[in-house]
N, C-alpha and C positions, 0 to 999 in steps of 0.2 A: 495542744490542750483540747480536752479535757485529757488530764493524766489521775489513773487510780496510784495508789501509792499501798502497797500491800504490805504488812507487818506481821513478823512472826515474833515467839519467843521461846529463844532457846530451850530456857529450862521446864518449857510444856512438856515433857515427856512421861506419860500415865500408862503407857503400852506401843505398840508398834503398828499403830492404824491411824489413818488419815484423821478422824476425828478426838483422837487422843496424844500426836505427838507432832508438832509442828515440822522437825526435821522431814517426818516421812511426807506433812502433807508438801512442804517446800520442794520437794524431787521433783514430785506427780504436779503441781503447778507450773514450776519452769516449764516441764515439758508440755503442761498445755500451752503459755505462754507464747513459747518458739512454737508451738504448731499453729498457733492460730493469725501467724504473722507480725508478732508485735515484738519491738525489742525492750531493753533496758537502760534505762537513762539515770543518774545519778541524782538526789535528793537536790543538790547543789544546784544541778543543770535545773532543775524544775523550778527553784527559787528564783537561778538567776535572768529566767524569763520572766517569772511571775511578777518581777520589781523591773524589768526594761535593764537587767543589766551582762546582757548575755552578748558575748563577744562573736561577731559573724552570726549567720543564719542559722538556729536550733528552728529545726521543725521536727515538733512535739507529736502529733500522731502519730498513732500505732504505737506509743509507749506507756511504758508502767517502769515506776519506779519501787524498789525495793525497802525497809526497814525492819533492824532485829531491834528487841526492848532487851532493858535491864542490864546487857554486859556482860553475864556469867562467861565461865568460859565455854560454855557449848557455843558460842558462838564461831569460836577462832579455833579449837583443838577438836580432835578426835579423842574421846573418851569411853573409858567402860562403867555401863551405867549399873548400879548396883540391881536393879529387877528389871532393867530394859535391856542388859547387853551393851554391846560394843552401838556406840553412837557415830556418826560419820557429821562434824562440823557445819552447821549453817555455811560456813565458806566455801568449804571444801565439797558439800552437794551442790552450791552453784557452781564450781570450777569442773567439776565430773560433769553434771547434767551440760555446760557447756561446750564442753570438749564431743559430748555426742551428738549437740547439734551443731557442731561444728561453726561457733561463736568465738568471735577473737576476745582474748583474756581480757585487752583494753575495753571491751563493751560488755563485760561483767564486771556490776559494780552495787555494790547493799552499802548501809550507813548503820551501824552500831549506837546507839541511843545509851550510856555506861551510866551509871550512878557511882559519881565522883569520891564519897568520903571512903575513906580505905577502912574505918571501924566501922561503918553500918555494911560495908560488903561482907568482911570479917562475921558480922554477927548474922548477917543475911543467907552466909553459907552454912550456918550451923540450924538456921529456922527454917529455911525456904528449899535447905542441898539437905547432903551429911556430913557435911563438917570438913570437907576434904580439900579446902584450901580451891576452888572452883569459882571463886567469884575474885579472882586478883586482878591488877593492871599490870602484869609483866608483858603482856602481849598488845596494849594499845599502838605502841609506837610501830611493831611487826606490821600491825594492819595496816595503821595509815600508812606504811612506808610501800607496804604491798599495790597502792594506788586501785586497790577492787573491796576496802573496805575501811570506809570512812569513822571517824570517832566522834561523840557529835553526845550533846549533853543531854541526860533525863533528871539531871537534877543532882544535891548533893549526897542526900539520902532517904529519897522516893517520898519523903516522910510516913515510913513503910510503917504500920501498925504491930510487929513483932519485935521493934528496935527497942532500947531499957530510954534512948534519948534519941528526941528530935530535932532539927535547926527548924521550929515552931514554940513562939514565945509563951504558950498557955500546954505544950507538951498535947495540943489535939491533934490526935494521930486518924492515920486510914484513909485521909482525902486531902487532893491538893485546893482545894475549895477556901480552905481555913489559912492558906499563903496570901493572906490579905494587906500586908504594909510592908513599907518597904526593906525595914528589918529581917524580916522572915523573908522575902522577896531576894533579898543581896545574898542573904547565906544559902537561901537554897540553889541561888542561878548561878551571881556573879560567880561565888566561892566554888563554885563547882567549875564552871568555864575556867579558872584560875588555876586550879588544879591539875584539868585535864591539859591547858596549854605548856603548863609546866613538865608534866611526863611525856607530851609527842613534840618536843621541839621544829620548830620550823612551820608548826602549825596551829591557828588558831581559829578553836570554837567557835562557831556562828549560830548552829539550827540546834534549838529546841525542843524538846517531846514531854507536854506536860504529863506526869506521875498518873497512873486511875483515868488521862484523858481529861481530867478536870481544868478548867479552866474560867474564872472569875473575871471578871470588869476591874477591877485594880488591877492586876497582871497583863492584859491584854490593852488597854487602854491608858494604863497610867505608867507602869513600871517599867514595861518593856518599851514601851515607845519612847520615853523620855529618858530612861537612862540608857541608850541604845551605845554613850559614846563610853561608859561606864563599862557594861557588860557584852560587847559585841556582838550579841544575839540579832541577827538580822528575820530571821521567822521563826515561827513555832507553831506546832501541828499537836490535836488535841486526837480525838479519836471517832470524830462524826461519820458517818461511814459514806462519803461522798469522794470524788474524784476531786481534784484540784482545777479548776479554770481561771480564765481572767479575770473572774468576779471573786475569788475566795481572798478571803481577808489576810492578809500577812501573819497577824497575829494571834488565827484560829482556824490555820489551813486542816483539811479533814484528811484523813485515813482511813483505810479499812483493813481489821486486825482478825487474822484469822483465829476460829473459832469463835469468834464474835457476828460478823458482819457476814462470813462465809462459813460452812460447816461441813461443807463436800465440793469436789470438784464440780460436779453439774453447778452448782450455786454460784462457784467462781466463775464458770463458761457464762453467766449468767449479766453476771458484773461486768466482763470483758466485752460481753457482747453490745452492752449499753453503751460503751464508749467508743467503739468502731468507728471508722468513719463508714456512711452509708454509700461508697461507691469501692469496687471493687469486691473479691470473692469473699463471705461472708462462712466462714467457717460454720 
């Protein structure tokens, strides 16, 4: 540590330039990544340092850890995008860009962030897609079974502002801000980890990625920590745009989400370069 934790999202795609479509900027960052000495460590491995529960010696310099939001299928398929053309999978550009820098498959590794309810996907891909059936969970169990792409909770349904209903008791939509007791708290997390452990067998939900980045003092301090034996969520990462160290809180570890916190590769070289260690060749 320090480790940045970089996140894309798939269905960013507005054109075929770094600053409008995540896939393309995802290519051209792995390959600064592997150029600049650093490899890829899993969400997990990052946690399971962060809480003293890592089995044998993880030494965390010179790593970065990956994550995709939301789930759609651009994460996992290869698709034809109706004004952007053929699309090449969030996966399958780490599994190319690794193969050219000659990275073994087991040390690529991203975490998929899904939004659990199957009606707000439904209605998510008619608002947010076009309609084309693009936001399903047929491919969850593919991935985690794939062991280079994790499944891992954003919640049940984002409490996304174009939904007709939300698992929010006053129906305040567009921020997770307003997930403030425990009711709205259990349908949005528990029910969601419940769900997703239900479709990937053999496997169970732990990391969380709050909706919008939002994140409140009931959820991090009361919810999450107390019914920890309830909901299995062992951390959650919000969208602060800092690196992960010893000192970051379990319950409100940072991220940095492209187009947000980065907008061009210089910026990303920028980011990487801050968390170097200061001995050896400095790209």
């Amino acid at each position: 540590m320090p480790v940045p934790i970089l996140t894309y999202h798939g269905i960013n795609i507005h054109g075929n330039d770094y600053d409008n479509n995540d896939h393309f900027a995802l290519r051209q960052d792995l390959a600064l990544i592997f150029q600049m000495g650093f490899r890829i460590v899993s969400l997990q491995t990052v946690v399971d340092q962060l809480l003293g529960q890592a089995t044998g010696d993880q030494e965390l310099t010179w790593c970065v850890a990956i994550a995709f939001d939301d789930g759609a299928h651009f994460d996992f398929y290869d698709l034809d995008h109706p004004t952007c053309g053929w699309q090449r999978s969030l996966l399958n550009i780490m599994r190319d860009v690794g193969r050219q820098y000659q990275q073994a498959p087991g040390a690529l590794h991203a975490t998929s962030f899904v939004i659990a309810s199957p009606e707000a996907r439904m209605q998510l891909d008619k608002t947010c897609l076009i309609g084309n059936n693009w936001w399903s969970d047929a491919w969850w169990f593919q991935a985690q079974a794939s062991g280079q792409l994790a499944i891992e909770n954003h919640s049940w349904d984002h409490n996304h502002v174009t939904l007709e209903r939300v698992a929010q008791r006053q129906q305040h939509k567009g921020n997770f801000m307003v997930i403030d007791c425990y009711a709205d708290a259990d349908a949005q997390i528990r029910q969601a980890s419940d769900y997703i452990n239900r479709l990937v067998p053999g496997h169970k939900t732990s990391l969380f990625a709050y909706p919008y980045g939002d994140v409140n003092a009931y959820l991090s301090e009361e919810y999450l920590p107390r019914y920890q034996h309830q909901h299995g969520i062992r951390a959650a990462f919000t969208t602060r745009p800092e690196p992960v160290t010893e000192a970051s809180e379990r319950w409100r570890l940072p991220r940095f989400v492209c187009g947000d916190a980065w907008r061009t590769g210089e910026e990303l070289k920028a980011i990487l370069h801050d968390v170097q260690p200061r001995t050896g060749v400095l790209f």
